[in-house]
HTML snippet that shows the backbone in 3Dmol.js (N, CA, C, O; Angstrom):
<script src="https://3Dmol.org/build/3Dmol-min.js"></script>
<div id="view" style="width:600px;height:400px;position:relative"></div>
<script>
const pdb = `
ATOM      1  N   UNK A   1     -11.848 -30.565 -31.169  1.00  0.00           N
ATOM      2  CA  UNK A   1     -12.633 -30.377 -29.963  1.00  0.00           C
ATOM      3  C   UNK A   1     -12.272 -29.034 -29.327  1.00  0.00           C
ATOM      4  O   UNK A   1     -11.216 -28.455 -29.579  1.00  0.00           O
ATOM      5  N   UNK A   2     -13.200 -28.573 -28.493  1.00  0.00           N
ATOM      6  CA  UNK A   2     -13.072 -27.104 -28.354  1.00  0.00           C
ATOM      7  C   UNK A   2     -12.259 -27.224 -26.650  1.00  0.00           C
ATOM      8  O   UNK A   2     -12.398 -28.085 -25.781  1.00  0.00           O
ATOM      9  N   UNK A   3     -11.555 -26.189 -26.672  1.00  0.00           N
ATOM     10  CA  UNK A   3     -10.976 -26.374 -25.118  1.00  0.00           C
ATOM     11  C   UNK A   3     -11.870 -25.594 -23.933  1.00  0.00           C
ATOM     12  O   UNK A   3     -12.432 -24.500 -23.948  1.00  0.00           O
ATOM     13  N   UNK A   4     -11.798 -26.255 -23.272  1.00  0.00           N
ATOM     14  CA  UNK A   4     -12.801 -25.937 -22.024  1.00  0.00           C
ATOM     15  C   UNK A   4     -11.370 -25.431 -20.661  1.00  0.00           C
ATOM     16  O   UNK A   4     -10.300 -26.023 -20.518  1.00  0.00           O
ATOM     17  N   UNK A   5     -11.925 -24.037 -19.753  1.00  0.00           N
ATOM     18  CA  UNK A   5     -10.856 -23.542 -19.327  1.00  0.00           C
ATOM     19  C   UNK A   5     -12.123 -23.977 -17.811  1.00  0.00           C
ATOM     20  O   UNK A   5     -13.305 -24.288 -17.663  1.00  0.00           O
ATOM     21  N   UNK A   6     -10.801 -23.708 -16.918  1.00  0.00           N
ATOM     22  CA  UNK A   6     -11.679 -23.360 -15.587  1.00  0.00           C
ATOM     23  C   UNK A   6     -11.302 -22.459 -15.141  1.00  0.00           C
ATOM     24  O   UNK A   6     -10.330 -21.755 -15.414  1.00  0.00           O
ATOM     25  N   UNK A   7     -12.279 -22.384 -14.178  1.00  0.00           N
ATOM     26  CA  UNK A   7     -12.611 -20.402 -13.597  1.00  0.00           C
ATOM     27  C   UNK A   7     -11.256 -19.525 -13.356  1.00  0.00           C
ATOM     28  O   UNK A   7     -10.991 -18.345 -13.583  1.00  0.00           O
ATOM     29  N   UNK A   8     -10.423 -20.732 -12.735  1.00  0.00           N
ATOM     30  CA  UNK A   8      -8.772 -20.326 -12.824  1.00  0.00           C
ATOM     31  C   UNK A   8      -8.133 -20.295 -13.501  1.00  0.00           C
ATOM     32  O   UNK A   8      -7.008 -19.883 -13.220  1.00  0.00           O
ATOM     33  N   UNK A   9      -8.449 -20.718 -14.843  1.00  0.00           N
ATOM     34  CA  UNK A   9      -7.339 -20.757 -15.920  1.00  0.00           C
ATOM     35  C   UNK A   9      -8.066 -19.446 -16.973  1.00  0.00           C
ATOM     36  O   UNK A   9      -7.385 -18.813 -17.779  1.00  0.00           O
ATOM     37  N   UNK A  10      -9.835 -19.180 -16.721  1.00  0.00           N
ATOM     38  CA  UNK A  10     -10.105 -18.177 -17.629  1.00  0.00           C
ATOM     39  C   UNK A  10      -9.683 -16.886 -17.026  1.00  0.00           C
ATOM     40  O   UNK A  10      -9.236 -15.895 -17.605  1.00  0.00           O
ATOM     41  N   UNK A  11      -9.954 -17.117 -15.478  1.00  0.00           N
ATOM     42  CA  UNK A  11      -8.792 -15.492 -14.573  1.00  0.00           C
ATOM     43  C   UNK A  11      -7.422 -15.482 -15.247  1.00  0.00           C
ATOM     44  O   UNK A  11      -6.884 -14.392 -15.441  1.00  0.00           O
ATOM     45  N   UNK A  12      -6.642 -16.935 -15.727  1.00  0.00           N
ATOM     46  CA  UNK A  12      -4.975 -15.633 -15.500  1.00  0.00           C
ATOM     47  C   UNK A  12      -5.516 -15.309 -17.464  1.00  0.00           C
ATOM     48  O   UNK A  12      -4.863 -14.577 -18.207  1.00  0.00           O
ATOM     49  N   UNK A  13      -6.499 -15.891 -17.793  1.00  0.00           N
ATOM     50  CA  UNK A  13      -6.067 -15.747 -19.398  1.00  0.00           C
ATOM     51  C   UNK A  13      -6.921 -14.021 -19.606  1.00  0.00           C
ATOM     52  O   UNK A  13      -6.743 -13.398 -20.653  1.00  0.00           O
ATOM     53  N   UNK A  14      -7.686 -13.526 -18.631  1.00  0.00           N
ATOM     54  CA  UNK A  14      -8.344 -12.484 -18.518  1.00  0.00           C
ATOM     55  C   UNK A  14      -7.364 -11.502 -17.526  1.00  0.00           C
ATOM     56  O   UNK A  14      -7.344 -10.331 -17.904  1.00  0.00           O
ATOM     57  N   UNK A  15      -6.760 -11.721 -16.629  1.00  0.00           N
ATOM     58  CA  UNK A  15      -5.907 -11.065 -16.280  1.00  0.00           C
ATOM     59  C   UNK A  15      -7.029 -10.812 -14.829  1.00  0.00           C
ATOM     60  O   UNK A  15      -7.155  -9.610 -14.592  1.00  0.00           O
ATOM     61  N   UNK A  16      -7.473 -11.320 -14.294  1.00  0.00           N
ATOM     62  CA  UNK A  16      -8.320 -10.548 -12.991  1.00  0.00           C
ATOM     63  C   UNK A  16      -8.317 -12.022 -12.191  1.00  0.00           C
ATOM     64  O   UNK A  16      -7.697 -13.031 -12.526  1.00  0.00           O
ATOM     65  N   UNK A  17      -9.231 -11.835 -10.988  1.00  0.00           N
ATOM     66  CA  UNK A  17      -8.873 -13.086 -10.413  1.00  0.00           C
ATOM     67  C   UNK A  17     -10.362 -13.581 -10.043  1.00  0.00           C
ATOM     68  O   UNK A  17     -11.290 -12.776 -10.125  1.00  0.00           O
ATOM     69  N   UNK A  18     -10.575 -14.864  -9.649  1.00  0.00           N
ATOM     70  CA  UNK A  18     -11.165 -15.612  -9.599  1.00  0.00           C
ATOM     71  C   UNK A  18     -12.429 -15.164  -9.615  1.00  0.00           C
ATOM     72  O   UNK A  18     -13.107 -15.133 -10.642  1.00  0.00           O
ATOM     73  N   UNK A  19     -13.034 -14.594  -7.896  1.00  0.00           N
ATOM     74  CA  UNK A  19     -13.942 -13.545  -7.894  1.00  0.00           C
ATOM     75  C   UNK A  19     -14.482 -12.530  -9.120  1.00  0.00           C
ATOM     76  O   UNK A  19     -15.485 -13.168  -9.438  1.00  0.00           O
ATOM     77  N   UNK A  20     -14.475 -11.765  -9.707  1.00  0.00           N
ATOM     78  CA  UNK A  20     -14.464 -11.476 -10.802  1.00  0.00           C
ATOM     79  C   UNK A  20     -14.710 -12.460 -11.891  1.00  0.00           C
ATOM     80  O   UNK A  20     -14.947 -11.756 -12.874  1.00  0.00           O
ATOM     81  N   UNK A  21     -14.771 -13.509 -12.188  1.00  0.00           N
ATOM     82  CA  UNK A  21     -15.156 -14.085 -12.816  1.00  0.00           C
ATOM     83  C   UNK A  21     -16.171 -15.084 -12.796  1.00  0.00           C
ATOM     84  O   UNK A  21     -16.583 -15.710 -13.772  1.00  0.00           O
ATOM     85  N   UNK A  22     -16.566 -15.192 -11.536  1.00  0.00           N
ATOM     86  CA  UNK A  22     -17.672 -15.724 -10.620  1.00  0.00           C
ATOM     87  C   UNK A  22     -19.062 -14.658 -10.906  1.00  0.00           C
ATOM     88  O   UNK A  22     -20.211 -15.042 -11.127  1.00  0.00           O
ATOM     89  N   UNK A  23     -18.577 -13.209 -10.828  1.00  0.00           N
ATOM     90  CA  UNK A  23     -19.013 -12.426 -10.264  1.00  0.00           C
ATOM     91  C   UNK A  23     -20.155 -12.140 -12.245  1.00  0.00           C
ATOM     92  O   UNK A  23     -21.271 -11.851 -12.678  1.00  0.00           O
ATOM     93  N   UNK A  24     -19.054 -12.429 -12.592  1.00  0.00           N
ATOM     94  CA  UNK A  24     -19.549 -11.904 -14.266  1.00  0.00           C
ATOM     95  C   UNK A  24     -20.655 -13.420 -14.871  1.00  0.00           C
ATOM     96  O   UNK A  24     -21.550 -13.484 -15.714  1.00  0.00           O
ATOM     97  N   UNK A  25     -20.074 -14.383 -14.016  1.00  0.00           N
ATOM     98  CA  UNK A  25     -20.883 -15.646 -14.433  1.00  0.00           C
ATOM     99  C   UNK A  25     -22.949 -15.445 -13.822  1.00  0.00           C
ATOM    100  O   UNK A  25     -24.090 -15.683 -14.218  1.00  0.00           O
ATOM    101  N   UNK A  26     -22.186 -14.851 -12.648  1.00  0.00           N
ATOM    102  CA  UNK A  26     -23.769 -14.335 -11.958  1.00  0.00           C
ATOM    103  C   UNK A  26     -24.526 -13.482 -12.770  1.00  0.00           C
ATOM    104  O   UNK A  26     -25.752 -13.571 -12.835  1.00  0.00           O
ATOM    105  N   UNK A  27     -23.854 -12.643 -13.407  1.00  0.00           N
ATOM    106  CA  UNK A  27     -24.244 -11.530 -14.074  1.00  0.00           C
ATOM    107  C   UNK A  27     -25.276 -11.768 -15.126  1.00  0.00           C
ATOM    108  O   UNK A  27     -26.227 -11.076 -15.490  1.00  0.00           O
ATOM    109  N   UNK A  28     -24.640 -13.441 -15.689  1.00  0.00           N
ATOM    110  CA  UNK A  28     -24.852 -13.540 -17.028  1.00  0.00           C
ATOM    111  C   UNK A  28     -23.869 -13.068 -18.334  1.00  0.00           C
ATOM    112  O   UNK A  28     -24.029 -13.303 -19.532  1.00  0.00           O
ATOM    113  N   UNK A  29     -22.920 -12.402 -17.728  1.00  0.00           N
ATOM    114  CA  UNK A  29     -21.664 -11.927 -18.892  1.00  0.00           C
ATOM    115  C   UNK A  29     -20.979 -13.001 -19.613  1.00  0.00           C
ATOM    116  O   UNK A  29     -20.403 -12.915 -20.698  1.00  0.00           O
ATOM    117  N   UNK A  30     -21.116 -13.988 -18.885  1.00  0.00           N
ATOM    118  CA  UNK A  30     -20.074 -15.343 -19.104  1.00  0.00           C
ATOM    119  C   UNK A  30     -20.625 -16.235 -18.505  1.00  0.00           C
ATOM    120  O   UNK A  30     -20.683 -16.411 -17.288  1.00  0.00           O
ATOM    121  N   UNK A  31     -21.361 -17.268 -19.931  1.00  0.00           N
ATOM    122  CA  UNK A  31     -21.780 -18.441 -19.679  1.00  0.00           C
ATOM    123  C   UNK A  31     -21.037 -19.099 -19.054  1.00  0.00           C
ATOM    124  O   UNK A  31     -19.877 -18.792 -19.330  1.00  0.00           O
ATOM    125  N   UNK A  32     -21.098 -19.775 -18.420  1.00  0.00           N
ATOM    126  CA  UNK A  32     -20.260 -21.507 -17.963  1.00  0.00           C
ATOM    127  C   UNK A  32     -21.347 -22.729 -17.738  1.00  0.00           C
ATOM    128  O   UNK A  32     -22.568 -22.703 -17.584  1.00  0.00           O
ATOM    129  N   UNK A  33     -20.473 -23.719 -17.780  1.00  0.00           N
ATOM    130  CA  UNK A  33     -21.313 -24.955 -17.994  1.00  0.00           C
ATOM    131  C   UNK A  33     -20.346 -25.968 -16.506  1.00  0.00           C
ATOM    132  O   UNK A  33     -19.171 -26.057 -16.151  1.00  0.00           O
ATOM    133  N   UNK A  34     -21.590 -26.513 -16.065  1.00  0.00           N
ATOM    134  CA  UNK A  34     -21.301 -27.511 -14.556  1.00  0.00           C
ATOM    135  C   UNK A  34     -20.680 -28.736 -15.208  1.00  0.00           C
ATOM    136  O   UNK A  34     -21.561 -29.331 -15.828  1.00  0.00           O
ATOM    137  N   UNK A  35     -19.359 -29.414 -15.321  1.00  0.00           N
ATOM    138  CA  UNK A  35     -18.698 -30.623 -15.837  1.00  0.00           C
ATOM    139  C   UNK A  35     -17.683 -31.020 -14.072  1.00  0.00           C
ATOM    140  O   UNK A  35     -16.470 -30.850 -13.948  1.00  0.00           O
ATOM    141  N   UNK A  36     -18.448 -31.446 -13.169  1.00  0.00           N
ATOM    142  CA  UNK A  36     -17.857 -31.430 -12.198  1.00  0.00           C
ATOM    143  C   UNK A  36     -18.049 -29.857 -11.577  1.00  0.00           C
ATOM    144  O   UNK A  36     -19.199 -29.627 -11.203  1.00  0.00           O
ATOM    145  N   UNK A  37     -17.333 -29.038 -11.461  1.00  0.00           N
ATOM    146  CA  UNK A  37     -17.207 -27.912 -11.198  1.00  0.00           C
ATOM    147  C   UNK A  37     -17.324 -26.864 -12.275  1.00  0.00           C
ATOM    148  O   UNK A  37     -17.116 -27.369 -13.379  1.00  0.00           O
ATOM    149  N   UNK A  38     -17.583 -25.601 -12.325  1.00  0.00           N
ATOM    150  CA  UNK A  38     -17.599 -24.617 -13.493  1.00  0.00           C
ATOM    151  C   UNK A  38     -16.574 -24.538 -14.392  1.00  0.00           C
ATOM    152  O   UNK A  38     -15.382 -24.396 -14.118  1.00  0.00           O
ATOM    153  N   UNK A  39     -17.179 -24.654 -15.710  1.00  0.00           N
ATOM    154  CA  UNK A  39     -16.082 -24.452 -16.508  1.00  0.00           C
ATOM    155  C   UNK A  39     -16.668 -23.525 -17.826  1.00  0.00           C
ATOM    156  O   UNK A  39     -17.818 -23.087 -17.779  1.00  0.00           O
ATOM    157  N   UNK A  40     -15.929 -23.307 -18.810  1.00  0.00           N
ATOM    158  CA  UNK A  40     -15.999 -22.314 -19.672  1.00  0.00           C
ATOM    159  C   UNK A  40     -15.106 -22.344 -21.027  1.00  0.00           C
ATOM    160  O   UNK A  40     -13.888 -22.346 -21.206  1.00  0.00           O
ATOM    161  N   UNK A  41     -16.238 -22.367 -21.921  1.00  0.00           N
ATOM    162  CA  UNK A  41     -15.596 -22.898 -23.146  1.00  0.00           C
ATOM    163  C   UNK A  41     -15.124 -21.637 -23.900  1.00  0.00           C
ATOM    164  O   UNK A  41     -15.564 -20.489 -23.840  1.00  0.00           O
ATOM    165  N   UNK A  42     -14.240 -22.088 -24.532  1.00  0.00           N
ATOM    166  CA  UNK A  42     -13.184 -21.175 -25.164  1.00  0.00           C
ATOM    167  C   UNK A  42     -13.701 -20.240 -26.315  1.00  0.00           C
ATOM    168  O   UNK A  42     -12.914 -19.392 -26.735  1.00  0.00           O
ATOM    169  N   UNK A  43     -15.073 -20.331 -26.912  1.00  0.00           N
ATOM    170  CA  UNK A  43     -15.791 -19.956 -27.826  1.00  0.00           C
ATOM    171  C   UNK A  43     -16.558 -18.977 -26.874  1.00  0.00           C
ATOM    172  O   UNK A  43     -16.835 -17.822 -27.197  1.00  0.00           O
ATOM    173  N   UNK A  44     -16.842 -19.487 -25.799  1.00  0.00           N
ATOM    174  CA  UNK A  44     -17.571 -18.247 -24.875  1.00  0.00           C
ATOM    175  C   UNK A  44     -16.793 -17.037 -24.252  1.00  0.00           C
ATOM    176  O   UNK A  44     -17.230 -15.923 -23.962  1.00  0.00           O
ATOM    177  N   UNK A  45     -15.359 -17.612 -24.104  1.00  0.00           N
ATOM    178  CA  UNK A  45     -14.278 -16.738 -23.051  1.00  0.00           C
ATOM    179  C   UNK A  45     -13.755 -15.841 -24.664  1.00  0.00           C
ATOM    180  O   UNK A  45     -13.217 -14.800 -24.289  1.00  0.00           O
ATOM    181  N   UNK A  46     -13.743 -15.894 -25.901  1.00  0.00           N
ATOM    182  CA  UNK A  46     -13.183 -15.165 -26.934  1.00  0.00           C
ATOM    183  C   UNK A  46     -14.522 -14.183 -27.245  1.00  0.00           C
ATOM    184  O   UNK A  46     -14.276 -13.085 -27.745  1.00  0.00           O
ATOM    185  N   UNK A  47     -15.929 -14.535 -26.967  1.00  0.00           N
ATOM    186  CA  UNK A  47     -16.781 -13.933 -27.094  1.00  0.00           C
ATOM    187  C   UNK A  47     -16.939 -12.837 -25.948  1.00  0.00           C
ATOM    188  O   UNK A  47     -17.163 -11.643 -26.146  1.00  0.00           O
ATOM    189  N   UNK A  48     -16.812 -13.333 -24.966  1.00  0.00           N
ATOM    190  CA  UNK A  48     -16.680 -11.638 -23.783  1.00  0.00           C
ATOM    191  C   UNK A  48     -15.508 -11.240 -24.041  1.00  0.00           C
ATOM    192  O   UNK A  48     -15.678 -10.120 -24.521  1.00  0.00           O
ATOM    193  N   UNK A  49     -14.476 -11.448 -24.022  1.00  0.00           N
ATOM    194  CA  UNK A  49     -13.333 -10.748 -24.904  1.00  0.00           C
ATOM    195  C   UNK A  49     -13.546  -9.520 -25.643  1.00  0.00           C
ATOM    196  O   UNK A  49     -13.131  -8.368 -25.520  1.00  0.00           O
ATOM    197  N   UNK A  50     -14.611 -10.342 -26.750  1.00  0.00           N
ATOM    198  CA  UNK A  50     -14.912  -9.891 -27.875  1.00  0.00           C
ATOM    199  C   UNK A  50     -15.412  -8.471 -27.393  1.00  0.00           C
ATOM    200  O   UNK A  50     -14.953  -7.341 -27.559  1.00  0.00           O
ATOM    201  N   UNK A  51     -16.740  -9.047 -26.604  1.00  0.00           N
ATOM    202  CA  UNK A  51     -17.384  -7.628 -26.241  1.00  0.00           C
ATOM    203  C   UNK A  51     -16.791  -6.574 -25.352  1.00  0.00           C
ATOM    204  O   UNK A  51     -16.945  -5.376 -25.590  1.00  0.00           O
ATOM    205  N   UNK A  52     -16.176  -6.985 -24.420  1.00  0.00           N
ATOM    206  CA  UNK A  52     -15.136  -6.171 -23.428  1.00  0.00           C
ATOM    207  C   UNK A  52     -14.302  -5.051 -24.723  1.00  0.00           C
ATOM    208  O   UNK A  52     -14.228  -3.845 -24.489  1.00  0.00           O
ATOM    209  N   UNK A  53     -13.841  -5.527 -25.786  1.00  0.00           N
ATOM    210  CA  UNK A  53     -13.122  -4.469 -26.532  1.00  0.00           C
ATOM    211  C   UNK A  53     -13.865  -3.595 -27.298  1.00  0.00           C
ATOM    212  O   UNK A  53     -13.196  -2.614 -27.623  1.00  0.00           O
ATOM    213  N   UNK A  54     -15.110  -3.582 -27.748  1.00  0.00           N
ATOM    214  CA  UNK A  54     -16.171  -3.686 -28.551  1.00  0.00           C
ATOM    215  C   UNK A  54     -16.231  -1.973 -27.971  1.00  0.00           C
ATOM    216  O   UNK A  54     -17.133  -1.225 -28.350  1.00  0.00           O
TER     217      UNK A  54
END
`;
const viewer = $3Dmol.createViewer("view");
viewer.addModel(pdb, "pdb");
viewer.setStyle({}, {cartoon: {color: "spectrum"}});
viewer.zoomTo();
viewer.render();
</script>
């Protein structure tokens, strides 16, 4: 099963903070999916990764 992070756990694994990652979800940079509150699967957070180094 794939791990699912939340908005706070994909900030410290991105290194920026919360805002910023809100901010990129608005954008469209970074899918997230509503499970209670926003969250973000680990296949999506290695994929902006991906592109951020790209």
């Amino acid at each position: 099963m794939e791990q699912i992070y939340t908005i706070k756990e994909a900030a410290q694994i991105l290194r920026v903070n919360t805002n910023y990652i809100y901010r990129e979800i608005g954008e469209g940079k970074i899918k997230a999916i509503k499970i209670g509150s926003l969250k973000i699967l680990e296949s999506e957070l290695l994929r902006y990764i991906d592109t951020k180094s790209s």
